[in-house]
C-alpha positions as CSV (number, residue, x, y, z in Angstrom):
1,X,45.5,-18.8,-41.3
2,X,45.8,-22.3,-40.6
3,X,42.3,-23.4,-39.9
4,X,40.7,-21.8,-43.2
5,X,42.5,-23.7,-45.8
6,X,39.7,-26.2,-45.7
7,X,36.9,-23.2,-46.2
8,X,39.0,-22.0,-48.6
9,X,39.0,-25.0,-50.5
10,X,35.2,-25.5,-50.1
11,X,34.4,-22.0,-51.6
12,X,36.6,-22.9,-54.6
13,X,34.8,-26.1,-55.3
14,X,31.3,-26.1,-54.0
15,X,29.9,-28.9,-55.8
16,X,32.9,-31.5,-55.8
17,X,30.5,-33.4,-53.3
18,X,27.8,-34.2,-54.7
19,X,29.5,-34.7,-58.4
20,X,31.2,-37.3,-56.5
21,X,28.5,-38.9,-55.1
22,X,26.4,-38.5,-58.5
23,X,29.3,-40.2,-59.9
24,X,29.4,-43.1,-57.4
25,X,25.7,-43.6,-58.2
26,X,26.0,-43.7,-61.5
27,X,29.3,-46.4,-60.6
28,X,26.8,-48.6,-58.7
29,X,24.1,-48.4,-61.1
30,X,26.6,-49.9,-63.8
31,X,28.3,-52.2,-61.6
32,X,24.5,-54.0,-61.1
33,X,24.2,-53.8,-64.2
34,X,27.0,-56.2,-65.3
35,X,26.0,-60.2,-66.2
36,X,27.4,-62.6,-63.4
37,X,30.2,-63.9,-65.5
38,X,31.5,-60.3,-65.8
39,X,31.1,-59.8,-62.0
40,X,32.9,-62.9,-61.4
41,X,36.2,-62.0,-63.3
42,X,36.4,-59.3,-60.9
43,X,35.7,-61.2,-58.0
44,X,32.5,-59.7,-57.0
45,X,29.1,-61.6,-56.8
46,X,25.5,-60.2,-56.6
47,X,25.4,-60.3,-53.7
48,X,28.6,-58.2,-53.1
49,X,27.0,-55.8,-55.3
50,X,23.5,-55.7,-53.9
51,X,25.3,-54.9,-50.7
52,X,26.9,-52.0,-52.3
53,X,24.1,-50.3,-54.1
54,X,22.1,-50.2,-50.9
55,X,24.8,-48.0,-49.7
56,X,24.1,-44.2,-49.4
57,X,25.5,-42.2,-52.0
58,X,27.0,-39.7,-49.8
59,X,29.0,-43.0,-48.3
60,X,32.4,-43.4,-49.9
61,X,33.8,-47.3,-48.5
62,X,37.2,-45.6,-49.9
63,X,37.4,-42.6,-47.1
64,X,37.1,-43.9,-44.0
């Protein structure tokens, strides 16, 4: 049926969530972990990256 593809896909993969958002923690930790000359060749600054640790994990910025 065309609603339960999304259960479906849940069922199959019940922890895909919250591997992803341990992953994006672990992300964030490392990314504030850098030195400020590695954040600035990537264009970031500390406060960019303060900004995004405070974030909650569950919080992709990439899925809106």
């Amino acid at each position: 049926m065309k609603g339960q593809r999304g259960f479906i896909l849940m069922t199959k993969r019940p922890f895909t969530g919250m591997l992803n958002a341990l992953c994006r923690w672990h992300e964030r930790q490392l990314l504030a972990n850098l030195s400020d000359d590695a954040l600035k060749d990537i264009g970031l600054n500390r406060g960019d990256v303060e900004q995004e640790r405070r974030l909650p994990v569950w919080q992709d910025p990439l899925r809106k």
